[in-house]
N, C-alpha and C positions, 0 to 999 in steps of 0.2 A: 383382346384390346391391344391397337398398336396408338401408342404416343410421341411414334417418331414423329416429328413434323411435315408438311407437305410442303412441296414446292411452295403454294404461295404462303403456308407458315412462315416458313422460315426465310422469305423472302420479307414479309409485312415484317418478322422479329427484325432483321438483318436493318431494314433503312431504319425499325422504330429505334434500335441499338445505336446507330449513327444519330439519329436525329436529336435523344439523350445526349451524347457523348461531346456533342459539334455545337447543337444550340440550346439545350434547356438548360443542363448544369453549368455552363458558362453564363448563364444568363441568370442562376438564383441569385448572386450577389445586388445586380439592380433590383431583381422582383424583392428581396428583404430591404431595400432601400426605398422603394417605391411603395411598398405597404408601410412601412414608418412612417412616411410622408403623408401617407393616409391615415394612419391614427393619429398624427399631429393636427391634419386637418380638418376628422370628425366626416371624412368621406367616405364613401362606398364605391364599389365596381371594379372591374377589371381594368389591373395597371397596365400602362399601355404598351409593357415590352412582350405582357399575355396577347395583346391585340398581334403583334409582330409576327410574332411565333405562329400563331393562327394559320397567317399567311402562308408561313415557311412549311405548316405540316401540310396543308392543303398541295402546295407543290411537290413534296413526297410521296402523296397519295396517301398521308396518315390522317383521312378525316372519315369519320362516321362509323367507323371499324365496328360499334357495338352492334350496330344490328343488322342480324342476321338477314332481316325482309329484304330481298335482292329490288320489290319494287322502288323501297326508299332511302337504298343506300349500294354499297359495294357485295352485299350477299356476301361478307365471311363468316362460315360454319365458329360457332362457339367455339371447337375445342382448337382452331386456329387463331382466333382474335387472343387465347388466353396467354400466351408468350408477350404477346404486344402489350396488352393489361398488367402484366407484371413487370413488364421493363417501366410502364410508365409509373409503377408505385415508385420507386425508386426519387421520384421528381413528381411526388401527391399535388402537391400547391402549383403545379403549371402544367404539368403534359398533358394530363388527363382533357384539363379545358382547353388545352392548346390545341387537340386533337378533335375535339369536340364530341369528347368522349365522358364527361364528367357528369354527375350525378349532382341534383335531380333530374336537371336535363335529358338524359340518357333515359330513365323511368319513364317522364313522361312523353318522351316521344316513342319511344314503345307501345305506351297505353293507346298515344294518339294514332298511330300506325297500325293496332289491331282493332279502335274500335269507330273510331273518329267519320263525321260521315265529308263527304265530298268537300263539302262547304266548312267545314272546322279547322280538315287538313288543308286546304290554302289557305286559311285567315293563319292556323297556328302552328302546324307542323311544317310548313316548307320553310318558313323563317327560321326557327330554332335548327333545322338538318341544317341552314346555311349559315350557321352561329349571328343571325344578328341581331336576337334579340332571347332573353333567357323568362324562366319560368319555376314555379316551387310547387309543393307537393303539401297540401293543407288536409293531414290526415289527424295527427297528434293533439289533443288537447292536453290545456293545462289542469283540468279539473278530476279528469277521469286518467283510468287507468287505460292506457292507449293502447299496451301489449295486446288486448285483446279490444278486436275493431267492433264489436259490438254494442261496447259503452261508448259509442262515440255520441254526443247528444247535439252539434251544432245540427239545426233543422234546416229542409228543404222543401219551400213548400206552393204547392201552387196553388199561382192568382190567375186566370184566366190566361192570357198566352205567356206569362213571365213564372219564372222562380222567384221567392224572396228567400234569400238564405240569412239566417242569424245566427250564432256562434262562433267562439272565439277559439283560435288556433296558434299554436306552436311549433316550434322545429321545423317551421316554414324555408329550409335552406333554399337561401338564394334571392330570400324575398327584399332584400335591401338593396337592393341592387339597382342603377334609375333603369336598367337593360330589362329585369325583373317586368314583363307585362302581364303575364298570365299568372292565375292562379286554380291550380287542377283541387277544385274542394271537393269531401268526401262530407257526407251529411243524411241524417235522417229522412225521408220521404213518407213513409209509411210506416208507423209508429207498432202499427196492429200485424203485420205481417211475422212472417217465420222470421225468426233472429239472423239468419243471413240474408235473407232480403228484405231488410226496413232501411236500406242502403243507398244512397247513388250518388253518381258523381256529375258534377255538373263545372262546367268552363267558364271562368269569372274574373274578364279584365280586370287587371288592379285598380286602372282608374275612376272603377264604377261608383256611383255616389252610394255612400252605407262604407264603404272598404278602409279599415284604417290601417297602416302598418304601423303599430306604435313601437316597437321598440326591436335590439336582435337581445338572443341569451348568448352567451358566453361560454366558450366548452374549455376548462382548468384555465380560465383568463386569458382563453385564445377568442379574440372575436371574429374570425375569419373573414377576415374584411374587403379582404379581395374577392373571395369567392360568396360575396352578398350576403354574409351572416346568415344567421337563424331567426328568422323574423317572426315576432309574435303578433298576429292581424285578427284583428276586429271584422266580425261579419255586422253590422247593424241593419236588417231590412233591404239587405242588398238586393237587387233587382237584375235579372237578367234575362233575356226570352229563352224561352222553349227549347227554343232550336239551339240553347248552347248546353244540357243536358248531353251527358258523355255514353253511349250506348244505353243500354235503355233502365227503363224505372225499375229499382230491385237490384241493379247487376253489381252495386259500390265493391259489394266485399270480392265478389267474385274478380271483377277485374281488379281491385289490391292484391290479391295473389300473382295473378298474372303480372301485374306490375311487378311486386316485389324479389319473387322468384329471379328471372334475370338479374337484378339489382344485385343480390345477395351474390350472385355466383361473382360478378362483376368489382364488386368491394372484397371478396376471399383472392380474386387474380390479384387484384394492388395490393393487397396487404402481405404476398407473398414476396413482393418486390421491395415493400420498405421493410420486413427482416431480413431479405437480401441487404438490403442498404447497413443496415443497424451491425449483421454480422461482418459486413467491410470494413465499415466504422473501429467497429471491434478489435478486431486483429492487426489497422493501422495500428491503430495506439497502443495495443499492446505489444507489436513488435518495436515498437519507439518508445516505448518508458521504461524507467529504471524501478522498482520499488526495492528494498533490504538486499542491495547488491545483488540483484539481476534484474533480466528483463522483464516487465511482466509475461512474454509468451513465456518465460522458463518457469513459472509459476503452475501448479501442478493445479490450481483452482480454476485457475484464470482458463487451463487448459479445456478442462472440462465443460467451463461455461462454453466454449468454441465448439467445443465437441458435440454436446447438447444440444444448441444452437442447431448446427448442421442438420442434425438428426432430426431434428422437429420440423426445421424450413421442408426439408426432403419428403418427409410423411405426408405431411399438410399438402404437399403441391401435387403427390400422386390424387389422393383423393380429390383435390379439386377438378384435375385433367379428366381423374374419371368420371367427376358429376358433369362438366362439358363433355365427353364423349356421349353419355347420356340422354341430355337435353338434342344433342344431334341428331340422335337415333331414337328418341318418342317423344322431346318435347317437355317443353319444363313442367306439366303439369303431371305428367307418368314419372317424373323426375326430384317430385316435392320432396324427400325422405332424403337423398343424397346430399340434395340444396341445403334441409335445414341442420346435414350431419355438418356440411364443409360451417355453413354458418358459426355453428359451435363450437368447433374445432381451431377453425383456422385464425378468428380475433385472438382468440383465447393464445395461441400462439404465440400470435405476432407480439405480443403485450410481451408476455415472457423472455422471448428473444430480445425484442427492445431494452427489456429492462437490465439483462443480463448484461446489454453494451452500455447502459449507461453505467450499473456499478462498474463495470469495467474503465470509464472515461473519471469515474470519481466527481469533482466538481463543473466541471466541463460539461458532464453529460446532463447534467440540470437546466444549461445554464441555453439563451437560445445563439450562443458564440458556435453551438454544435447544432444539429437537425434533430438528436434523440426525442428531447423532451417534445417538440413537435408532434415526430412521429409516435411518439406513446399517448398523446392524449388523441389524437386521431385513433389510432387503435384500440386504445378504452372505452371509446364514442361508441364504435363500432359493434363492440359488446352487446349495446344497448338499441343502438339506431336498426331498423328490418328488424325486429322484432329480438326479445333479449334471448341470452345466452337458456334461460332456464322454459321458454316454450320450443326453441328447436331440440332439447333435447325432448321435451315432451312429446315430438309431434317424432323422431326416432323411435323413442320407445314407444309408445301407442302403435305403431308400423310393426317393430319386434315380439310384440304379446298381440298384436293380431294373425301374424305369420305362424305362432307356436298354437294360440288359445283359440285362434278365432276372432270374436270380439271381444276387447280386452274390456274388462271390468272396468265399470265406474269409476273415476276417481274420489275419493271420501271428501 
């Protein structure tokens, strides 16, 4: 395995590097001003110095990087786009959408780009590749337990040339948003089939009559407002034809894998770039504060957390470059066990790291005068959001006692 970078790695890092350095961090001060103004005013959408930026990464050449399909974008190999994906954790709340690289966006035009027929990908995918109109991911329910996509109960069901879908949905990121047009639902079809195919996903304008989006959730009193909340949407007998059915009847679970898989490697690349951030954080402040007559860096604790720190970001990033080297070379689906290690690993991480800079920052680091507490509850989400910390390890071991035993015993 080589992880040097390639010419166009380290070309794509080099401008995303400038592009950070020149216009996104100069530019958080308005995006926290312009989201204030937005929670004053009980608005949604993208503030409009994200729209700016837009433009500016476009002329960089920093748009669409995430996928890899050279049909519907620039074709950079995963374990290249991963430099660029971690510079832009560093700046989670703008680069990523600046780039038009943010999630769920990124997911579902993935899904649309592997399954989507002629007529889908111009009504929905060529829009969202050209950022101008966004969309959510209506997998999660709030009744059932959603880690496992088989309890999902909102139904799908056909009337003659239409679907009716009913069921109520959660964790709809991005569904607040007025840009918000689509909505990628996942729902029962066939009740009686094998447990992974009683599945499918079907394409469901938000405007359709039955569609409510009533409310967003709130992740530690962050309502993400700028990147269109978490929207909880009512399916009530919604109506849709046929033809907007997403690959075919049965396929739901199979392509949320295929979905989520990328996603996953995609949130472990930014998450290595905001404990980059969190460890910078860290070491400013402790080389600039005083505590019991020294610095904190002379602080033999303070040291270790830094040390610590290091060690983990380090670890965490080889195994990610090596689940992208992977996905390069057979594809995320030969790839699942690597994807759902980094998954486990690398939230898990960043949390730690973060937190380590905030004790480090003392009341500051709580406070949102600093990025930490931001970037921790983004990274606790994480934990949870692509499925939680406690099935990627399962789906690890299940892989380790099938390699030693064979087929690994039942679980009790």
């Amino acid at each position: 395995m080589d992880f040097a970078p390639s010419p166009r790695a380290q070309d794509l890092a080099d401008r995303a590097t400038a592009f950070l350095n020149e216009q996104v961090r100069p530019s958080e001060p308005r995006f926290f001003a312009e989201v204030a103004g937005m929670e004053r005013d009980g608005t949604w959408g993208t503030p409009p110095v994200v729209e700016e930026l837009k433009a500016r990464a476009r002329e960089r050449g920093l748009w669409n990087l995430f996928l890899p399909d050279p049909a519907h974008g620039p074709g950079v190999p995963v374990l290249d786009y991963a430099p660029v994906a971690e510079i832009s954790g560093w700046s989670p709340w703008i680069m990523p959408e600046a780039m038009n690289c943010a999630a769920p966006d990124t997911g579902n035009m993935e899904l649309l780009a592997m399954f989507a027929t002629p007529e889908q990908s111009q009504r929905w995918l060529a829009p969202l590749l050209a950022g101008q109109i966004r969309s959510c991911f209506s997998m999660s329910e709030p009744d059932v337990a959603s880690s496992d996509a088989r309890n999902i109960a909102a139904t799908i069901v056909r009337d003659g040339d239409e679907y009716v879908i009913t069921g109520r949905k959660w964790w709809s990121t991005g569904g607040m948003s007025p840009a918000c047009r689509l909505a990628v639902v996942m729902g029962v079809t066939d009740p009686h089939a094998d447990a992974y195919t009683q599945q499918s996903m079907v394409l469901v304008p938000l405007d359709t009559p039955g569609v409510t989006v009533e409310r967003s959730t709130t992740v530690f009193g962050y309502t993400d407002r700028a990147h269109g909340g978490h929207a909880v949407i009512s399916f009530d007998g919604a109506r849709v034809p046929v033809g907007n059915l997403l690959g075919s009847p049965g396929a739901g679970f199979a392509m949320a894998q295929a979905r989520l898989g990328p996603g996953r490697i995609h949130h472990c690349m930014r998450l290595i770039g905001m404990a980059e951030r969190a460890i910078d954080t860290m070491v400013r402040r402790a080389a600039n504060r005083t505590a019991f007559g020294r610095p904190l860096a002379a602080q033999g604790v303070v040291r270790e957390s830094i040390s610590r720190s290091r060690l983990a970001v380090d670890q965490a990033r080889l195994l990610v470059l090596r689940t992208a080297w992977e996905i390069d070379r057979v594809g995320a689906r030969q790839a699942a066990t690597g994807i759902a290690g980094i998954k486990a690993v690398v939230p898990a991480m960043a949390c730690q790291v973060i937190d380590d800079a905030i004790q480090v920052l003392g009341g500051l680091g709580v406070s949102d005068d600093e990025v930490l507490a931001a970037l921790y509850a983004a990274a606790r989400t994480l934990r949870i959001a692509d499925g939680p910390d406690e099935v990627h390890h399962r789906s690890v071991a299940r892989q380790e006692l099938r390699r030693v035993l064979g087929e690994p015993p039942h679980p009790s």
